[in-house]
C-alpha positions as CSV (number, residue, x, y, z in Angstrom):
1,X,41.2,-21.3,-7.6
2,X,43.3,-24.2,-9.0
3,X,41.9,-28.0,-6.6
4,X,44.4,-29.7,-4.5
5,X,45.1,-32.9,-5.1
6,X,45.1,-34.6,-1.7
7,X,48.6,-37.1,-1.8
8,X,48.9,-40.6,-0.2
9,X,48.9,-40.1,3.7
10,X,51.2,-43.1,5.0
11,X,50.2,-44.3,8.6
12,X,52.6,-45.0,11.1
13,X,55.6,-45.1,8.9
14,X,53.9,-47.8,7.2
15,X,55.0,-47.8,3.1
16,X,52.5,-47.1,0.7
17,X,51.3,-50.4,-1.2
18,X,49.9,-53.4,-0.4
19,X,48.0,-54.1,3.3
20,X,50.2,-56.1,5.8
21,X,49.2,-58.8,8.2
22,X,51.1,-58.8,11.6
23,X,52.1,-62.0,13.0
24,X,53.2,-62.5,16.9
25,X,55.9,-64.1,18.3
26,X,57.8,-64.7,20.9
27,X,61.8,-65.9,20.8
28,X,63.2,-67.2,23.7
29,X,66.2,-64.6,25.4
30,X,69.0,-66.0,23.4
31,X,67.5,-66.4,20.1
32,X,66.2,-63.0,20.2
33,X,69.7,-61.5,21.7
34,X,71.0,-63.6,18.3
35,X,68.6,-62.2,15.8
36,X,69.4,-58.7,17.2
37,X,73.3,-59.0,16.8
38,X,73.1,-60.5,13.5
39,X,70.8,-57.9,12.2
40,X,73.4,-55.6,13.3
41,X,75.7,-57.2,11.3
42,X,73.7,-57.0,8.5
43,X,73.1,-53.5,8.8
44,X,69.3,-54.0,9.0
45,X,66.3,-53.5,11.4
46,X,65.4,-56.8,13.4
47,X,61.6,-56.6,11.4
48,X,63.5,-57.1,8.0
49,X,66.3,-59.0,9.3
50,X,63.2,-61.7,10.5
51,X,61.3,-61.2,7.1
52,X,64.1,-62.0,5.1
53,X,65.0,-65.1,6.8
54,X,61.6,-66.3,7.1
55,X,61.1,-65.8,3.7
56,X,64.1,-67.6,2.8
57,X,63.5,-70.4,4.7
58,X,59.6,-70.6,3.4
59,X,60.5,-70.8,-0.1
60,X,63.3,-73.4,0.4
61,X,60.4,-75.7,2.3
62,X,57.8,-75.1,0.0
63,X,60.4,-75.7,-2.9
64,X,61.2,-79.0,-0.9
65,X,57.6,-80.1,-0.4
66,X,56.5,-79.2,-3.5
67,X,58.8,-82.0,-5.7
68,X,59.2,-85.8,-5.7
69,X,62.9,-86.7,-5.3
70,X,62.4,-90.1,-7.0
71,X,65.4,-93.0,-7.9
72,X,65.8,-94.0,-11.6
73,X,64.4,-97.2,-11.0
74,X,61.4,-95.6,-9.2
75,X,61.3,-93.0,-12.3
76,X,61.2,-95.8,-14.4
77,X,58.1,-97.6,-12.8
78,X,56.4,-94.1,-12.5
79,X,57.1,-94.3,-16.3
80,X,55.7,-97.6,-17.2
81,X,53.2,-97.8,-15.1
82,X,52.0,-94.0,-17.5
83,X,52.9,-95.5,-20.8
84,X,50.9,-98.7,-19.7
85,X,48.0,-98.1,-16.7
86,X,46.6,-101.3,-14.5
87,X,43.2,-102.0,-15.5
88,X,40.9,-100.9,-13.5
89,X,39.4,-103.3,-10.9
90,X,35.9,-103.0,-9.3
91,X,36.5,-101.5,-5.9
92,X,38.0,-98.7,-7.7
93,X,35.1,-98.3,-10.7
94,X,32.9,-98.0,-7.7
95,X,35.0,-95.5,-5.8
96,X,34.4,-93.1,-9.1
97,X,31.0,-94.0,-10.0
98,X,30.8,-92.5,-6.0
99,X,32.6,-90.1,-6.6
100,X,31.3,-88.7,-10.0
101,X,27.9,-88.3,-8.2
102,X,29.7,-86.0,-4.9
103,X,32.0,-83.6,-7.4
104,X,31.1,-80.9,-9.8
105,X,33.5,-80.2,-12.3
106,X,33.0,-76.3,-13.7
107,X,34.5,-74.9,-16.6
């Protein structure tokens, strides 16, 4: 008797791959009434409709948050101030000596 090989059960309609993690909301009447019509629009179920958007809109603040929009003349001291650093002054030997003692670098 040849053994059956037992296939991926999906639960609930879920799709096989990674786990999920539900987040609740709650949209006011005439947001939701707008997320429902233009998911319609798209052609889409509200759940991917929201996904996409959220995604969208996730990456474009992360991208935002994630960079210094700097003017050439603030470039430029960012620059100089690499090429050539302050010298260090004693409050700030002091903070590191303080600090070297609290972190633990690992490799």
């Amino acid at each position: 008797m040849k053994a059956i090989e037992k296939t991926a059960v999906r639960k609930r309609g879920r799709p096989p791959g990674a786990a999920t993690k539900r987040i609740n909301t709650r949209f006011p009447a005439g947001l939701a009434e707008k997320i429902e019509y233009a998911a319609a629009v798209r052609g889409v179920a509200i759940s991917a409709f929201i996904h996409e958007a959220v995604a969208e809109r996730a990456d474009r603040i992360i991208e935002a948050e994630s960079r210094w929009v700097l003017t050439r003349q603030e470039a430029a001291t960012v620059v100089a101030m690499i090429d050539k650093p302050p010298k260090p002054i004693k409050n700030m030997l002091d903070a590191a000596k303080l600090a070297a003692r609290h972190v633990v670098i690992r490799a």
